[in-house]
Legacy VTK file of the C-alpha trace (Angstrom):
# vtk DataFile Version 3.0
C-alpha trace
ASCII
DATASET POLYDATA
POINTS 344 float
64.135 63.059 87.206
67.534 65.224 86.693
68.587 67.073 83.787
71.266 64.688 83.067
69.533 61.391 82.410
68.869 63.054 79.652
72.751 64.324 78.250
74.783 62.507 75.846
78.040 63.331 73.684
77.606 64.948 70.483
80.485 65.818 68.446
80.462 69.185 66.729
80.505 67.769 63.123
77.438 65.875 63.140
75.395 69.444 63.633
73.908 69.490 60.141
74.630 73.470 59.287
72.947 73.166 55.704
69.945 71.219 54.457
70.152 68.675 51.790
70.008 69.323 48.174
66.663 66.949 47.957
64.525 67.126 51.293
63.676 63.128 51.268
67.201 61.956 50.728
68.063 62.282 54.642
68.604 59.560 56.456
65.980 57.502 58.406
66.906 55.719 61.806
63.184 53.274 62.041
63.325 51.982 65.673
60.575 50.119 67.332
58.483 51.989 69.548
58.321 48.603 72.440
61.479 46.585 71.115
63.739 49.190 70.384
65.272 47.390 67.063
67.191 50.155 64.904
66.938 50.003 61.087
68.633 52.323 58.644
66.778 53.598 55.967
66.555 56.934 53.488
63.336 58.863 54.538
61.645 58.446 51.257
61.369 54.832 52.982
58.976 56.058 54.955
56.469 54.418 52.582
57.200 51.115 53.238
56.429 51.591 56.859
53.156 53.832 56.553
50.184 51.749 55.588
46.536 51.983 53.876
44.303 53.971 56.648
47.348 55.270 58.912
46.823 58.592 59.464
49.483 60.934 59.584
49.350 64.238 61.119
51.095 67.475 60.191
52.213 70.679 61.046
50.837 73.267 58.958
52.565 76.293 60.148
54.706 78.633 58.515
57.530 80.273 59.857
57.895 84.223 59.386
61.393 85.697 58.770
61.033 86.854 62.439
64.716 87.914 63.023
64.850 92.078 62.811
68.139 93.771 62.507
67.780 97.444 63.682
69.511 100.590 65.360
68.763 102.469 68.376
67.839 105.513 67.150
69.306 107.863 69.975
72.670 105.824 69.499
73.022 103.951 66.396
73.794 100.754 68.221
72.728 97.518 66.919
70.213 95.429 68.443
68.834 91.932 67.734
65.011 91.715 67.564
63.016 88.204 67.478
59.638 88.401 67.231
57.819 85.958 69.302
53.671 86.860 70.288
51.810 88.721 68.598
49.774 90.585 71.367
47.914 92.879 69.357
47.805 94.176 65.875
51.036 96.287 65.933
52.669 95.000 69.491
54.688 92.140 69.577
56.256 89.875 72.322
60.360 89.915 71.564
63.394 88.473 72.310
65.937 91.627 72.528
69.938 91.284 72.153
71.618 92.658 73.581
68.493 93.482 76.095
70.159 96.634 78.586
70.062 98.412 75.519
66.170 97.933 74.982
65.101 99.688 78.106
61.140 100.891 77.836
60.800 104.040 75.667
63.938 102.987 73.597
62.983 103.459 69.588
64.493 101.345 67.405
64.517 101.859 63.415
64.857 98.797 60.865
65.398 99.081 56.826
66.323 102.925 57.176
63.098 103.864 59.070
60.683 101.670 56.637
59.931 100.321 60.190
60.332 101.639 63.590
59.526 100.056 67.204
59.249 101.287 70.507
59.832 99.386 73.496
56.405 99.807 75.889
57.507 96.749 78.406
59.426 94.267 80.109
57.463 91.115 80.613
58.301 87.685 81.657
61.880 86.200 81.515
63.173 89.502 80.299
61.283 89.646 76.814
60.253 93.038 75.779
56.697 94.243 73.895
57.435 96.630 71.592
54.906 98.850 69.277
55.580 98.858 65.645
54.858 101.933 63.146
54.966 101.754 59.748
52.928 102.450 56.732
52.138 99.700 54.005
51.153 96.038 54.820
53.306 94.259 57.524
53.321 90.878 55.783
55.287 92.782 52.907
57.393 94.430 55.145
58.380 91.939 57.194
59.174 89.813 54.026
61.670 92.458 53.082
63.460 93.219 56.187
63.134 90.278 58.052
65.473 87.669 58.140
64.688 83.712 58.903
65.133 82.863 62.541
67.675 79.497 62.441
68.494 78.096 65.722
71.718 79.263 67.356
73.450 76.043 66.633
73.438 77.222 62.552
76.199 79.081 61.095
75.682 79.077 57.980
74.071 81.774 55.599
70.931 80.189 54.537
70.441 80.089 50.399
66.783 79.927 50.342
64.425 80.583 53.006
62.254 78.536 51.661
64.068 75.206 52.901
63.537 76.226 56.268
59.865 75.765 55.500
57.485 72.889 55.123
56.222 72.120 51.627
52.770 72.332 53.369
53.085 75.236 55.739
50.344 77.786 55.362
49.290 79.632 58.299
51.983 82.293 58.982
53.087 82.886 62.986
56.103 80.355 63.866
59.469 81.667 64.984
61.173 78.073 64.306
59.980 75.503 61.565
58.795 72.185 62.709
61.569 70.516 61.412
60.857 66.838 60.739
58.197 67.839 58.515
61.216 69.473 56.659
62.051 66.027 54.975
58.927 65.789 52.976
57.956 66.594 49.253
55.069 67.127 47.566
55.725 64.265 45.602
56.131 61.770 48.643
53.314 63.188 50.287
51.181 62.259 47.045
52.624 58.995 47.243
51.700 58.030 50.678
48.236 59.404 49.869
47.766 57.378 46.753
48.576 54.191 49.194
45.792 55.084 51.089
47.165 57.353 54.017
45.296 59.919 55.411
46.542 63.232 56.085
45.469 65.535 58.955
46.441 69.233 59.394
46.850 70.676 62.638
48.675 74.021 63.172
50.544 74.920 65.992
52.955 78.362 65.787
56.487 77.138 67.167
57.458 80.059 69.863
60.024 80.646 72.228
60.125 77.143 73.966
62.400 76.297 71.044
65.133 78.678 71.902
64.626 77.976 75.610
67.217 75.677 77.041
66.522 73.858 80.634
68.206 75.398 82.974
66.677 73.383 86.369
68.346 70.077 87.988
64.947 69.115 88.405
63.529 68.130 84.629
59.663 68.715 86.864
60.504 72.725 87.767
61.267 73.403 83.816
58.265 75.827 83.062
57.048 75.704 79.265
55.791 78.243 77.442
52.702 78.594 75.781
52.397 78.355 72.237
49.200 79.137 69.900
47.254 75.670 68.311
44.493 75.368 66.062
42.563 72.169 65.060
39.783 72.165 62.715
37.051 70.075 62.890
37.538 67.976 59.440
41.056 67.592 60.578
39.622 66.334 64.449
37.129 64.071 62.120
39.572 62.532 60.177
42.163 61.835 63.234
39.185 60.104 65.033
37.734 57.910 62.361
41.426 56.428 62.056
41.348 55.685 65.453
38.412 54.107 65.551
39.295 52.098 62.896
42.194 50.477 64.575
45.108 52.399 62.447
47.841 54.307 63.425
47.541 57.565 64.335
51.249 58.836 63.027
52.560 62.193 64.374
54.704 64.016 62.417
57.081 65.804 64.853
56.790 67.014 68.274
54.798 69.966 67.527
52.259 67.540 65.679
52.319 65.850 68.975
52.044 68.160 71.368
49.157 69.232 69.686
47.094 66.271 69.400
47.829 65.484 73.357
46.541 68.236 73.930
43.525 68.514 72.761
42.446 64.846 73.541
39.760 63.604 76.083
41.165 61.373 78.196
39.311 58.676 76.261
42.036 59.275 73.055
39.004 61.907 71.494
40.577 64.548 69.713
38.230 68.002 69.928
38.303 70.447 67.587
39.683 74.039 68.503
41.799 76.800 69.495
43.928 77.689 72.631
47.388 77.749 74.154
49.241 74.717 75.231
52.176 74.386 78.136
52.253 70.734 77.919
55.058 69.578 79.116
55.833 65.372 77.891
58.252 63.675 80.121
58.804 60.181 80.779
55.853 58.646 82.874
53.282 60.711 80.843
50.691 58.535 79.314
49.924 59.135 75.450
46.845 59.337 74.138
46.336 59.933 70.555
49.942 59.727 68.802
50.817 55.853 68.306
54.292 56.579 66.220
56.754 59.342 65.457
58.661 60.976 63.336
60.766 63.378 64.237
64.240 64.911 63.714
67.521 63.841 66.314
67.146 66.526 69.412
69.668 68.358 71.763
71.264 66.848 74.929
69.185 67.538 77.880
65.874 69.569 75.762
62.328 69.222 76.341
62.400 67.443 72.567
64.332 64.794 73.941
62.547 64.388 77.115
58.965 63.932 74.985
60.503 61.439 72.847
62.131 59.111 75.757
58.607 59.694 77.217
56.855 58.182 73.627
59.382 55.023 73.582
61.819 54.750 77.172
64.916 57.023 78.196
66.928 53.806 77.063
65.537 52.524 74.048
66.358 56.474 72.952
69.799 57.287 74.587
71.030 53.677 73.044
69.506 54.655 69.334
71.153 58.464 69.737
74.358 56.674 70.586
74.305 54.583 67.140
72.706 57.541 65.313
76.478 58.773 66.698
78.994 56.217 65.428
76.895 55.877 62.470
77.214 59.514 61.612
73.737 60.858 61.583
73.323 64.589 60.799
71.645 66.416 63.744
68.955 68.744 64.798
66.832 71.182 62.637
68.727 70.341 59.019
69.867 67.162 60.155
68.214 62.974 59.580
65.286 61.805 61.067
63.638 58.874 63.249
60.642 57.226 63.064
59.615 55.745 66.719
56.973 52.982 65.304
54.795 51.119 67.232
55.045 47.373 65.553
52.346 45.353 67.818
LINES 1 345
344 0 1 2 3 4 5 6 7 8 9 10 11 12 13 14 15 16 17 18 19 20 21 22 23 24 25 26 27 28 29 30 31 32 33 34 35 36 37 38 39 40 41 42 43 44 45 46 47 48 49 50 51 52 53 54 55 56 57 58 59 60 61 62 63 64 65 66 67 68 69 70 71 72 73 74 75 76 77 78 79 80 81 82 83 84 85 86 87 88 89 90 91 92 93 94 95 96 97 98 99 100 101 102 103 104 105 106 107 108 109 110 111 112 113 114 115 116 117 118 119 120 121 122 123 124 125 126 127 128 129 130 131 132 133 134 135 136 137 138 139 140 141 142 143 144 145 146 147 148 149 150 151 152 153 154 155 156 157 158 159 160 161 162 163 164 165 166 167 168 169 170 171 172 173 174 175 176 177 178 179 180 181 182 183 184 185 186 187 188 189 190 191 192 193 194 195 196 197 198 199 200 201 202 203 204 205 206 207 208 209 210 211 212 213 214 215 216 217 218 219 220 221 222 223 224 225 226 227 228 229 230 231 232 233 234 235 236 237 238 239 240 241 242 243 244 245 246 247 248 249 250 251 252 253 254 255 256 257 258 259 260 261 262 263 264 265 266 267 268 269 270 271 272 273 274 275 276 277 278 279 280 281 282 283 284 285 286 287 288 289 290 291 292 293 294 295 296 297 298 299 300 301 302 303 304 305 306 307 308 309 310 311 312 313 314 315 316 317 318 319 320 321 322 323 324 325 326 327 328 329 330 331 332 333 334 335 336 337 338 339 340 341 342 343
């Protein structure tokens, strides 16, 4: 399978660079999951297309304003920090830019010294550990000198970090927000529950695969990184009784998904836990928990886009991305959403 089954033409403008004033008034593309047939709805539709018992599963991360601008201290120079792993209390896994500048033993001082770092290694692909001092609690700090990490592909100054947040996230350690739970509100998530739909938490802490493009011919040499889950076992409880009963088990976003995949027996069982996940979902791969999607509109030739031509076919998704086009969907993190349904 080659890189560019998976490429199509995306023109600049459609890259939503700023989020909607009210989260549920983007767009909704509904295509079946085995038919492919493309309807175009508003995504506080989603409630006509969730029913009684469904159970839909969510990402209950929260992103931390990861981004660090600093100085070398020896130089004054500026350098980029994005925190990535936490590897211990006060070391950190990071992305560095520009990263000849972060050699080991550089120092590196943020907010005026409140907070100061010292690179202690080079580790895979480049990424650097580096020890943190500072006095006070980190949460705080961080709060006040970090900044939210948006994707590359945003220009824009961001109003209020909060939109680049779930109205459910909770458990802090993501370095990119799982975006198509970005188009809920608490009022539409009360809704769905007074119908009858069950909600399950999951967490999973959205790390460096995000910023990661693919840069292999070969989709099957991409290596994935590993990124922290957690499923409790209420949440495992609830996911299983709904399967059991014959409902839908409704993934919100690919995070959501690569979660419950998994952790699944191969008998669709989801076990409770904690761990690390590389999964990697390309077409061929079998699913077996998640029976529909929703998720946001993904980059040419990303992992995202591989796992959801793997969930429907390469097709059925490359045909729907090309109306999402002349119909001028907004794309990627800030952008509309689909919901990849199974109907039979």
């Amino acid at each position: 399978m080659k890189l560019t089954d998976f490429y199509y033409e995306l023109p600049e403008e459609l890259i939503a660079q700023d989020p909607l004033e009210k989260r549920s008034d983007s767009r909704l593309m509904v295509v079946g999951r085995e038919d492919g047939e493309i309807k175009h709805r508003h995504f506080y539709d989603i409630l006509d297309y969730v029913n009684q018992g469904d159970c839909l599963v969510i990402n209950d991360t929260k992103v931390i304003p990861a981004r660090l601008m600093g100085v070398k201290e020896d130089t004054g120079a500026s350098i980029e920090v994005l925190l990535l792993k936490r590897k211990e209390e006060k070391i950190w896994e990071t992305l560095v830019k520009p990263g000849k500048k972060a050699r080991v033993g550089a120092r590196i001082s943020f907010g005026d010294g409140l907070l100061t770092g010292e690179v202690v290694d080079i580790v895979e692909e480049g990424n650097r550990l580096i020890r943190f001092e500072y006095e006070g609690i980190w949460e705080e700090l961080l709060d006040k000198l970090g900044q939210m990490p948006l994707p590359p592909y945003i220009t824009h100054q961001l109003k209020d970090r909060n939109r680049y947040q779930t109205v459910y996230a909770k458990h802090e350690g993501s370095a990119a927000a799982p975006t198509a739970g970005l188009h809920f509100t608490k009022e539409l998530l009360a809704q769905l529950e007074k119908k009858g739909v069950e909600i399950a938490h999951v967490t999973l802490h959205v790390g460096l695969g995000t910023f990661r493009p693919v840069k292999v011919d070969n989709i099957l040499e991409h290596h994935m990184h590993s990124e922290f889950y957690v499923v409790e076992e209420e949440e495992a409880a609830k996911i299983n009784a709904a399967k059991k009963r014959g409902n839908r088990i409704i993934s919100v976003g690919t995070t959501s998904t690569r979660t419950l995949e998994s952790v699944a027996d191969d008998n669709g069982v989801v076990k409770a836990g904690s761990g690390w996940t590389d999964i990697f979902i390309y077409p061929g791969y079998q699913f077996k928990v998640v029976d529909s999607l929703i998720t946001n509109f993904h980059l040419p030739e990303s992992t995202l886009l591989m796992l959801v031509s793997a969930f429907s076919t390469r097709e059925k998704m490359l045909h729907a991305y090309e109306v999402a086009v002349e119909e001028q969907y907004r794309f990627f993190s800030f952008g509309d959403a689909m919901f990849i349904q199974k109907t039979t």
